[in-house]
C-alpha positions as CSV (number, residue, x, y, z in Angstrom):
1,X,0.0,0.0,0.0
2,X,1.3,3.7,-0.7
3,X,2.2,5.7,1.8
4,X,0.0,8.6,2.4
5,X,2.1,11.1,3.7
6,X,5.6,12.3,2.5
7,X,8.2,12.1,5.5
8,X,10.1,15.9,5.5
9,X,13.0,17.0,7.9
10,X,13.1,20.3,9.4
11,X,15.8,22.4,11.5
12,X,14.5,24.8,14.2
13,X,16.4,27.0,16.5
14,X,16.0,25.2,19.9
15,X,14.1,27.6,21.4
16,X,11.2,27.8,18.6
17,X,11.4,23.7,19.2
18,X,10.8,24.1,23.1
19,X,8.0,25.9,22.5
20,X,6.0,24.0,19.3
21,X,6.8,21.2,21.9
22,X,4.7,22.6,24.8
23,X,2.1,24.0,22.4
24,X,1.8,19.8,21.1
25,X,1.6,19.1,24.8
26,X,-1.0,21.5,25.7
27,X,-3.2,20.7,22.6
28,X,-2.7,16.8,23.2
29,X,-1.4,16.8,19.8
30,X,1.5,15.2,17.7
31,X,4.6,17.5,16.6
32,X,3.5,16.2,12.6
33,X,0.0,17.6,13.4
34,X,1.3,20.7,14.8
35,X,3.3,21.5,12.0
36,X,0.6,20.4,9.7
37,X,-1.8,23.1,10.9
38,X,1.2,25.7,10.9
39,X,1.9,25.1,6.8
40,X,-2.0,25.1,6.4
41,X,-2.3,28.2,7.8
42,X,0.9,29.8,5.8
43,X,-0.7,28.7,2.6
44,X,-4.1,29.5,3.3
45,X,-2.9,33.2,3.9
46,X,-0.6,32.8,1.4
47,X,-3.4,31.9,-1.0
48,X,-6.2,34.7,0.2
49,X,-3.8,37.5,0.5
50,X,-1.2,36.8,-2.2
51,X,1.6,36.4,0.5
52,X,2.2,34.4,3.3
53,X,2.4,37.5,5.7
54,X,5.5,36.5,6.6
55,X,7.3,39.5,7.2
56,X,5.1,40.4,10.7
57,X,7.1,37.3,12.3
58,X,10.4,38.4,11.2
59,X,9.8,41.9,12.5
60,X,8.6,41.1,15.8
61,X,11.8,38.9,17.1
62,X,12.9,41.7,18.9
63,X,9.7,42.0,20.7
64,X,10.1,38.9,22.4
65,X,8.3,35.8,23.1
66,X,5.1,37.7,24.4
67,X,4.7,38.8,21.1
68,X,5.3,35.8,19.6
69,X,2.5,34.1,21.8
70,X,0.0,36.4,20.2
71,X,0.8,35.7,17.0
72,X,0.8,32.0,17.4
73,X,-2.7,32.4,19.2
74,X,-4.2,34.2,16.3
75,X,-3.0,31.3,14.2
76,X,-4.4,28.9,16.3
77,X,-7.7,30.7,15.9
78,X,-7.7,31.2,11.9
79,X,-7.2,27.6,11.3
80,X,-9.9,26.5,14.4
81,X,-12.3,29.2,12.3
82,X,-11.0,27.1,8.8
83,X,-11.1,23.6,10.4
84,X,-14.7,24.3,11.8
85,X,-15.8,25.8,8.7
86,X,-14.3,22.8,6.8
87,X,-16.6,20.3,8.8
88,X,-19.5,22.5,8.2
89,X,-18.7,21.8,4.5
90,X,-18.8,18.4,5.1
């Protein structure tokens, strides 16, 4: 049987790892899953807006982790609101 999924490698600074870990924890969720809602996200904003709206990350590493929090809650949210508006679909 074919595999379904294509098995990818990535680097993260140890600090961004830390923290995907305890957000995995928290959400009783698998590191493949986390990830997989992260590059659904991207490309979903990527695809509405014509870029993946990058650039806000990169700006706010000097504002420190509070900041990023926020942004990974608002993330969070957009792809509850998509996943719950997927099953609607359905």
């Amino acid at each position: 049987m074919a595999r379904k999924c294509v098995v990818m490698s990535v680097s993260l600074p140890p600090d961004l790892y830390q923290r995907a870990m305890a957000a995995a924890r928290e959400e009783s969720r698998t590191r493949s899953e986390l990830v997989r809602e992260a590059l659904r996200v991207y490309l979903s904003r990527q695809r509405t807006t014509g870029r993946a709206g990058i650039q806000p990350s990169f700006s706010s590493l000097g504002q420190g982790a509070d900041q990023e929090d926020k942004e990974i809650a608002a993330i969070r949210a957009q792809f509850e609101r998509e996943r719950d508006a997927e099953r609607r679909g359905k």
